[in-house]
C-alpha positions as CSV (number, residue, x, y, z in Angstrom):
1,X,114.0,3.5,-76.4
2,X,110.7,2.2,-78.4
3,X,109.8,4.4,-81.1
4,X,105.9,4.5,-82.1
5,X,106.9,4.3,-85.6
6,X,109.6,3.0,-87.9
7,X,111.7,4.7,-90.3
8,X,111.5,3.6,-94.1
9,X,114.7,2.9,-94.2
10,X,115.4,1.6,-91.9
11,X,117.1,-1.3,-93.2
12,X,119.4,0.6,-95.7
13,X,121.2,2.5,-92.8
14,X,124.1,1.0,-91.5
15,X,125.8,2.0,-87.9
16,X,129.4,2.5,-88.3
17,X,131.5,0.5,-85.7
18,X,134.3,1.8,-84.6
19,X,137.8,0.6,-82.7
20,X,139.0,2.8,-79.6
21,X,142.7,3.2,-79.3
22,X,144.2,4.5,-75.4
23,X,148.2,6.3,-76.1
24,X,148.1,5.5,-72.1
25,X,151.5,7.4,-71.5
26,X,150.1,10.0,-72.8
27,X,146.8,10.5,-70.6
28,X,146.5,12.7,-67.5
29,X,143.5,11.2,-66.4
30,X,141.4,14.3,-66.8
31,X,138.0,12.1,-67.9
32,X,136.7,13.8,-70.9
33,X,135.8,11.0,-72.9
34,X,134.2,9.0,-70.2
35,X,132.1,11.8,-69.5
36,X,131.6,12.7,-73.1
37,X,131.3,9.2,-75.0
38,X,127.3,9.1,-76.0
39,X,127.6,4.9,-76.1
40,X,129.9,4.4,-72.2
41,X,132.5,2.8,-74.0
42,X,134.9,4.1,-71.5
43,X,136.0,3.8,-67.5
44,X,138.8,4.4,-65.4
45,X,141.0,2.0,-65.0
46,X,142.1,0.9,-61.6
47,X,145.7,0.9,-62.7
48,X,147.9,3.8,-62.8
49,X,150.4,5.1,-66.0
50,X,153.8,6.3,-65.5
51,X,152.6,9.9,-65.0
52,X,150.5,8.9,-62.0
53,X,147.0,8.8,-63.6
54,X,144.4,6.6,-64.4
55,X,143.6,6.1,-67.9
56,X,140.6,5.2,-69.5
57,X,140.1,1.5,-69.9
58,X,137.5,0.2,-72.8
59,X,134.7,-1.5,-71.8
60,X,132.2,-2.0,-74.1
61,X,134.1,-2.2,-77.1
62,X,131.6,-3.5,-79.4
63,X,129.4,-0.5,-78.7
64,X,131.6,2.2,-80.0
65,X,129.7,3.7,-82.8
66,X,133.2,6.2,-84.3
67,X,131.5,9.3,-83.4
68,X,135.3,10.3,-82.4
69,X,134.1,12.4,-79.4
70,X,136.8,10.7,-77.4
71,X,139.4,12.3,-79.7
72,X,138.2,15.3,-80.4
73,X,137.9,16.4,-76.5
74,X,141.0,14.8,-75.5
75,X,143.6,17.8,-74.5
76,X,146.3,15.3,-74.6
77,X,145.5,13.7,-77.7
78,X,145.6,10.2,-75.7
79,X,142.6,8.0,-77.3
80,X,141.8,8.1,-80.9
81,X,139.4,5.6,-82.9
82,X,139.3,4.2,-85.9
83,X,136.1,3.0,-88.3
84,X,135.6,-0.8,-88.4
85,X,134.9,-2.1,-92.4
86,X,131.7,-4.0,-92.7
C-alpha cells in the first residue's frame, strides 16, 4: 500500500512484534485464526495432533504484529501470543 502522504510521526510509532504460541493438543482444527489473523501468520499444518486435527502451523513469524486475534477467537483456547520487547 503507497500512501500519497506521510504521517508526522511517523518515526515515533513503533509496531509491536509479537511471538505466537500453538497448545497443539488442544486444537480441533476449526481455522479461526488462519482466517482471522490480519498479517497470515498462520496455516494448516500437514500433520495431524492426537485428536485427529490439523493445527495451525506459524509461518511468518516475524510478521506477527500481537494484535491477539488468534486468541481471542480461539474456542479452544489453543494459540495465544505474547509481545516481543524492543
Amino acid at each position: 500500500m503507497t500512501l500519497w502522504r506521510v504521517p508526522l510521526d511517523t518515526e515515533d510509532i513503533q509496531v509491536p512484534k509479537g511471538e505466537v504460541y500453538i497448545l497443539e493438543h488442544r486444537c480441533k482444527g476449526c481455522g479461526y485464526c488462519i482466517e482471522y489473523c490480519p498479517k497470515g501468520v498462520l496455516a494448516f499444518a500437514s500433520k495431524f495432533n492426537e485428536k485427529g486435527y490439523h493445527p495451525p502451523k506459524i509461518i511468518n513469524h516475524e510478521e506477527c504484529v500481537n494484535c491477539h486475534y488468534c486468541e481471542i477467537i480461539c474456542p479452544e483456547f489453543a494459540i495465544y501470543s505474547v509481545e516481543i520487547p524492543f
